[in-house]
C-alpha positions as CSV (number, residue, x, y, z in Angstrom):
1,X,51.6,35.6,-92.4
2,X,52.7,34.2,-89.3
3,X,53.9,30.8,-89.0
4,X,53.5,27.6,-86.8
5,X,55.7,24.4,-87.1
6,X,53.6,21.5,-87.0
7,X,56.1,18.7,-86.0
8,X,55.1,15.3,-86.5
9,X,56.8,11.6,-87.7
10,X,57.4,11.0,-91.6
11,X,55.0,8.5,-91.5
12,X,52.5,10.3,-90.1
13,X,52.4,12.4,-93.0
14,X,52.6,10.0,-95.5
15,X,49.7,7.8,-94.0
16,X,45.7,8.3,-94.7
17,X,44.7,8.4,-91.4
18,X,44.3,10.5,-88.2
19,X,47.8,12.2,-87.6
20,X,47.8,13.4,-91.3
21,X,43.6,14.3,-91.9
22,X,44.7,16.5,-88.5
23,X,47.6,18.1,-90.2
24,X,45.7,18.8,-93.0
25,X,42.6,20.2,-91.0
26,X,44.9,22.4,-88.9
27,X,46.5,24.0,-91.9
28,X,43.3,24.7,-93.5
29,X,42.0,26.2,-90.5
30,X,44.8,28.2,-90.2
31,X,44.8,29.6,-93.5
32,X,41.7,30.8,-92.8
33,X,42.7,32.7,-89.7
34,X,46.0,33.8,-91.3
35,X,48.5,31.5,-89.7
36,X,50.7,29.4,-91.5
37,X,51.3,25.8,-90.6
38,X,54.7,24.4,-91.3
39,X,54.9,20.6,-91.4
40,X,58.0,19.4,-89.8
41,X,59.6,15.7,-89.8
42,X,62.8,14.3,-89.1
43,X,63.8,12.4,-92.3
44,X,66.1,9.2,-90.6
45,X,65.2,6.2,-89.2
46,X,61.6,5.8,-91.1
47,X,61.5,3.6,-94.1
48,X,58.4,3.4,-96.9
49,X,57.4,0.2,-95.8
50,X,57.4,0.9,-91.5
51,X,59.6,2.5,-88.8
52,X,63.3,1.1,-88.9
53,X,63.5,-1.2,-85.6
54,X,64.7,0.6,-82.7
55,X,64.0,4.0,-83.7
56,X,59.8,3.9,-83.7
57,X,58.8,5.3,-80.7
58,X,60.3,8.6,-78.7
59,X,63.7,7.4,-78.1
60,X,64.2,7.5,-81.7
61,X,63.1,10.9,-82.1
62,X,66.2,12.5,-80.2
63,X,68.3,11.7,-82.7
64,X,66.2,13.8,-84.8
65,X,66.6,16.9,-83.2
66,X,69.0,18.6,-85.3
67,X,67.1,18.0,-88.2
68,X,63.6,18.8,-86.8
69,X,65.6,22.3,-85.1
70,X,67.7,23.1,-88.5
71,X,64.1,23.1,-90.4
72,X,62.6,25.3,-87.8
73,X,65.2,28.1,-87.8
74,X,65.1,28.0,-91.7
75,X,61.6,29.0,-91.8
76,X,62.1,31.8,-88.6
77,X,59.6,29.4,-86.9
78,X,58.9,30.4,-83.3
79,X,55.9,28.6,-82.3
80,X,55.6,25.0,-82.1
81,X,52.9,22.4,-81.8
82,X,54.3,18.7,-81.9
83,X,52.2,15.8,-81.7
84,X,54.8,13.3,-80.5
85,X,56.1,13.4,-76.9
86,X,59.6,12.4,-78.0
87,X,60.0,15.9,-79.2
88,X,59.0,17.5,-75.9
89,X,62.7,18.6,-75.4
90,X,61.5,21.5,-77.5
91,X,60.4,23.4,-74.9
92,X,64.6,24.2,-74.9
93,X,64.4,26.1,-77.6
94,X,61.1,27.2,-78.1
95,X,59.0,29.7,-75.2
96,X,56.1,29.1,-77.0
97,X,55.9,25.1,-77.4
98,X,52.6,23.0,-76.6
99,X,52.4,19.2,-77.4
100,X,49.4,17.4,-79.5
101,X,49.6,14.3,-78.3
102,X,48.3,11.2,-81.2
103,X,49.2,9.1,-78.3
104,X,49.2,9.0,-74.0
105,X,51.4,7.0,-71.9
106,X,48.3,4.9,-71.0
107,X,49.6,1.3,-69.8
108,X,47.6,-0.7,-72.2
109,X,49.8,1.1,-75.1
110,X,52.8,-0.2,-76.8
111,X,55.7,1.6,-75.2
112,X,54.0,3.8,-72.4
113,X,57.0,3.3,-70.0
114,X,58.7,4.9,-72.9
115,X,57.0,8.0,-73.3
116,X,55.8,8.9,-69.8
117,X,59.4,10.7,-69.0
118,X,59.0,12.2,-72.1
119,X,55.5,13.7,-70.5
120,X,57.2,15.0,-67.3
121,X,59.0,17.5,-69.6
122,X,55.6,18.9,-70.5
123,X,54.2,22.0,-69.3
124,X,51.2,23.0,-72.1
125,X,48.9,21.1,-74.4
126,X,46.2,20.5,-76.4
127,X,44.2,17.5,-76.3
128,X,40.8,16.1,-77.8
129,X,38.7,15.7,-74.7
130,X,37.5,17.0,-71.0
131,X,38.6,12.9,-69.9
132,X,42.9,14.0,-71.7
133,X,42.6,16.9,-69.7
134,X,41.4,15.5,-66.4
135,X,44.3,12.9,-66.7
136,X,46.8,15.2,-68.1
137,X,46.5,16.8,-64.3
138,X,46.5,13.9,-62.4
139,X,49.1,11.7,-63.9
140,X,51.8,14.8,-64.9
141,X,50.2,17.6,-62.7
142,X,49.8,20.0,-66.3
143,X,47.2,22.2,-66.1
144,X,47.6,24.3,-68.6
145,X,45.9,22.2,-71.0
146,X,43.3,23.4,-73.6
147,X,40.2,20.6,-75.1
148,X,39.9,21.3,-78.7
149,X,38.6,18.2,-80.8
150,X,39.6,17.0,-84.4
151,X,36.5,18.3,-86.4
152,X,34.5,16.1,-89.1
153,X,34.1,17.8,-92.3
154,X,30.4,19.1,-92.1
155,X,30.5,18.9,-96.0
156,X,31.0,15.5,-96.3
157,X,29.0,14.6,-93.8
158,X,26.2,16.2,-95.8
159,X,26.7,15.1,-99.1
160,X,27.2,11.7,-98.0
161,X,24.2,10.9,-95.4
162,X,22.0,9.1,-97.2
163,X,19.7,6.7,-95.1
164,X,18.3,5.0,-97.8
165,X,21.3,3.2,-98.6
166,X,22.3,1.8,-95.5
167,X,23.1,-1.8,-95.8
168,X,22.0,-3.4,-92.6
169,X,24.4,-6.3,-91.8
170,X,27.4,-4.1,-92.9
171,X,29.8,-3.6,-89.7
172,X,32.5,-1.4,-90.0
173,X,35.9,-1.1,-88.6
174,X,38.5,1.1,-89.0
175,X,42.1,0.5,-87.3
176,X,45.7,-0.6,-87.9
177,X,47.2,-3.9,-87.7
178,X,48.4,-3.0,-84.0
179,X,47.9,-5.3,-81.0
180,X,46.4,-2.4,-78.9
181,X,43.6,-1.4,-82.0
182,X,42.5,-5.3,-81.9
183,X,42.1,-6.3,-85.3
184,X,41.2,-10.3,-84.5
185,X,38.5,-9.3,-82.8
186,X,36.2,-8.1,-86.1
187,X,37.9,-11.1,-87.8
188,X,36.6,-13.1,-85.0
189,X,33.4,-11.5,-84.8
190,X,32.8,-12.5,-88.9
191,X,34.0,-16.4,-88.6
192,X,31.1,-16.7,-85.3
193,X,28.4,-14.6,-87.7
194,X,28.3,-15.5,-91.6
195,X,25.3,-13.5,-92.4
196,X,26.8,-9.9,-91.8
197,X,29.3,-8.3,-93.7
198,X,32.8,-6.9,-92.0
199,X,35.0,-3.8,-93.6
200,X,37.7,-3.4,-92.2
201,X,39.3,0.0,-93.2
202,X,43.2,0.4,-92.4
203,X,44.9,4.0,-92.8
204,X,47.9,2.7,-94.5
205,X,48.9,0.7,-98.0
206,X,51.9,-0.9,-95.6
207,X,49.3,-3.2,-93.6
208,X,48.2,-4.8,-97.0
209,X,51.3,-7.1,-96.1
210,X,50.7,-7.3,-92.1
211,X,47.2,-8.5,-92.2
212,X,48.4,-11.8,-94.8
213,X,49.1,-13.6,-91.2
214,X,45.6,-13.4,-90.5
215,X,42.9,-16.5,-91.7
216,X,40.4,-13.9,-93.2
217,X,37.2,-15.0,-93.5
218,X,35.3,-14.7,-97.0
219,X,32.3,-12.3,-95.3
220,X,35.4,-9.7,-93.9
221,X,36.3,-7.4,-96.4
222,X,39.4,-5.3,-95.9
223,X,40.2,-2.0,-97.6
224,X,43.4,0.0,-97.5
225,X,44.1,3.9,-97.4
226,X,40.6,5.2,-98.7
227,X,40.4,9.0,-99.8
228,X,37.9,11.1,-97.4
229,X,34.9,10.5,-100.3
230,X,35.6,6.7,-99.5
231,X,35.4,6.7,-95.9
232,X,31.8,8.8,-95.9
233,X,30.3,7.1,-98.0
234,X,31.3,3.6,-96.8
235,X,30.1,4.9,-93.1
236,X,26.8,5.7,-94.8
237,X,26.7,2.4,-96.2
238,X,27.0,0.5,-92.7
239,X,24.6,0.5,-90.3
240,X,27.0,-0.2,-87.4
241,X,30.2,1.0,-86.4
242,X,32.5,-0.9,-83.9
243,X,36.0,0.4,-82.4
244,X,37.6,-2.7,-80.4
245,X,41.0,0.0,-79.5
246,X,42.3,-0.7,-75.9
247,X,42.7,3.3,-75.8
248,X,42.7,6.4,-77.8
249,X,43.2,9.8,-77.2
250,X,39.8,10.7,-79.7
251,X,39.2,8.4,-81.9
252,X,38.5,10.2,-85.3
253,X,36.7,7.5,-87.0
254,X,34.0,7.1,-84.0
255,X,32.7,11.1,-84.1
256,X,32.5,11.0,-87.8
257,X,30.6,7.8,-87.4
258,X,28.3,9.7,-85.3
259,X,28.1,12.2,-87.6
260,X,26.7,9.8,-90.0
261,X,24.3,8.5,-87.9
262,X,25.8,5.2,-87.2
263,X,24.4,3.0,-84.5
264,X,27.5,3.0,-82.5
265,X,29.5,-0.2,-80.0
266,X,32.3,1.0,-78.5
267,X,35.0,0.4,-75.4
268,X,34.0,0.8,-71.8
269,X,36.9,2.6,-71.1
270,X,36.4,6.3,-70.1
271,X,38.5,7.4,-72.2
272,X,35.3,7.4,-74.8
273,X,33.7,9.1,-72.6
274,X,32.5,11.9,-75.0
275,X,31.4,9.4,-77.3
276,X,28.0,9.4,-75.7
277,X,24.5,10.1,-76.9
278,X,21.3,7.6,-77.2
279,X,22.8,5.1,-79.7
280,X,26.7,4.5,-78.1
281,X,27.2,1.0,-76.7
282,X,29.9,0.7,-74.6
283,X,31.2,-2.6,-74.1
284,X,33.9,-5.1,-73.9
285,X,35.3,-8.3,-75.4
286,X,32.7,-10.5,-73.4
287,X,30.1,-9.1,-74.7
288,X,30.8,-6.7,-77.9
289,X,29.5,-9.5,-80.3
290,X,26.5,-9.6,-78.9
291,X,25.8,-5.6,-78.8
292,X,26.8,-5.5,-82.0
293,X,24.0,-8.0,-83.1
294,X,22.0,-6.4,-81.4
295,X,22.8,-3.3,-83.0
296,X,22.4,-4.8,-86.7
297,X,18.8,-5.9,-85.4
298,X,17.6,-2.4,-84.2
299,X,14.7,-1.2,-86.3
300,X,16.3,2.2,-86.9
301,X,18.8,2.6,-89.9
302,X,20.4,5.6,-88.3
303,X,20.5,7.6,-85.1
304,X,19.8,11.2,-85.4
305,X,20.6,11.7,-81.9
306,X,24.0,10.6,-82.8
307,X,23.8,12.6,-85.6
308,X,23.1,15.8,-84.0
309,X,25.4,15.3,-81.0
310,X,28.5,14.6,-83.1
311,X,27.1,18.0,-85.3
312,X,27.1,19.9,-82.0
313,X,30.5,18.6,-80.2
314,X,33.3,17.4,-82.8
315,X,32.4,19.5,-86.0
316,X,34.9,21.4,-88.2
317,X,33.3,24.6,-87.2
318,X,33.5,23.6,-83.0
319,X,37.2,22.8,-84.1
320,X,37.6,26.3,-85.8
321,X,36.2,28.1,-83.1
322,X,38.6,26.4,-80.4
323,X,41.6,27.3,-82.4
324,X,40.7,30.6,-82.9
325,X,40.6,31.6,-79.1
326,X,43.6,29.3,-78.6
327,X,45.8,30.9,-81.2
328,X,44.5,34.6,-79.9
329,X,46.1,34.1,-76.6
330,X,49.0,32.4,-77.8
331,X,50.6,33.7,-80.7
């Protein structure tokens, strides 16, 4: 069987959220195609708790490179996708070498100056959307650049859409305790409007401690590193979903809110772009509270046109299908 390293941070492994729910996807999608995927992480300079300061964005990753190459060489790895820019010193090594980013040295993001000479280095990727692509030419002139979502699990989404039991002054948010993902703004939101219900949903145990600095209202309700199971079924339980995030490269939890028929508010950036069907509300902090009122008030408890759009555009089977011709001409 052939094999791919799949290089990513400790902690993105160890967290339940994007990063890792990729990882995971990718291997199982691989197995199926006869490819197997190595994970890969550098072991220093990441703690249980959060990343040791001064190592947690790409500087901190060269140090890692004689770990990250010594794994490689033991498993005779000679392709390599790597999801954090830091590592795009790779391509040294490595012919075949593309980058997945998690992130984009986009200005509203915590340490952009620090990855974008990191992204100069880069000469191949793969990236969620047509809008990563467009700006992958424009800001690093790479063209060689292939759109290939994160897919939803179609089997969850079916076994967990059930219209019946939508709740319809839940709101749900998921995110991290990050300045850039905007976590006072649900918090906010609930303190202004006592009669709906706010989850908030963060990927990691570690932000159980974070979010104490908060004054949380009683009507937010804030849950920690849910299984898969958890996360459908709690979107099939809300009625809206809101994403307050300055940026994101895809934003997992929005398609597979779609999928579930959510009534969606979102960022005007463009960068959601592809989140867009007859219930998607783009918007800002001046006036998210109110679209997402309004949203809680529609008549309809789910959108079947964002149902069907998310079926037809971020699936597991449209992420299948884009790996397959990307791995045929690469490997």
């Amino acid at each position: 069987m052939k094999k791919v390293g799949l290089v990513m941070r400790k902690i993105q492994f160890t967290e339940a959220q994007g990063p890792r729910i990729y990882a995971e996807r990718l291997k199982h999608i691989g197995h199926e195609l006869g490819i197997d995927i190595v994970y890969v992480a550098p072991d220093r300079y990441v703690s249980d708790y959060d990343q040791a300061h001064g190592f947690e964005y790409e500087k901190g990753d060269i140090v890692n490179y004689d770990i990250v190459l010594e794994k490689l060489a033991k498993e005779q790895i000679e392709h390599v996708i790597y999801t954090v820019s830091g590592f795009s010193f790779l391509r040294m090594f490595f012919d075949k070498c593309v980058l997945f980013p998690h992130s984009y040295p986009h200005p509203d993001l915590t340490g952009s100056e620090m990855m974008r000479p990191f992204y100069q280095i880069v000469d191949k990727a793969i990236v969620h959307t047509n809008y990563l692509q467009k700006i992958f030419k424009t800001d690093f002139n790479v063209t060689d650049v292939d759109v290939i979502p994160i897919g939803f699990e179609e089997e969850l989404a079916n076994r967990f859409y059930k219209p019946e039991e939508v709740v319809n002054n839940r709101i749900l948010w998921i995110g991290r305790d990050e300045p850039n993902r905007r976590p006072e703004m649900p918090i906010e939101y609930a303190r202004r409007n006592p009669d709906k219900e706010v989850v908030m949903v963060f990927g990691g145990i570690r932000y159980k401690e974070s979010m104490k600095k908060y004054n949380i209202p009683s009507n937010v309700k804030l849950q920690f590193a849910l299984s898969r199971e958890e996360i459908f079924e709690l979107m099939n339980s809300s009625k809206v979903y809101w994403s307050s995030s300055v940026f994101d490269t895809f934003a997992m939890p929005l398609s597979e809110a779609m999928a579930m028929g959510k009534l969606i508010v979102k960022p005007d950036n463009p960068c959601y772009s592809h989140i867009s069907s007859t219930h998607t509300f783009g918007g800002n902090e001046h006036n998210w509270f109110e679209l997402v009122n309004m949203a809680a008030a529609s008549p309809i408890k789910v959108s079947r046109h964002n149902r069907n759009y998310a079926f037809e555009n971020f699936s597991g089977t449209i992420m299948k299908q884009g790996y397959t011709r990307f791995f045929e001409k690469w490997i």
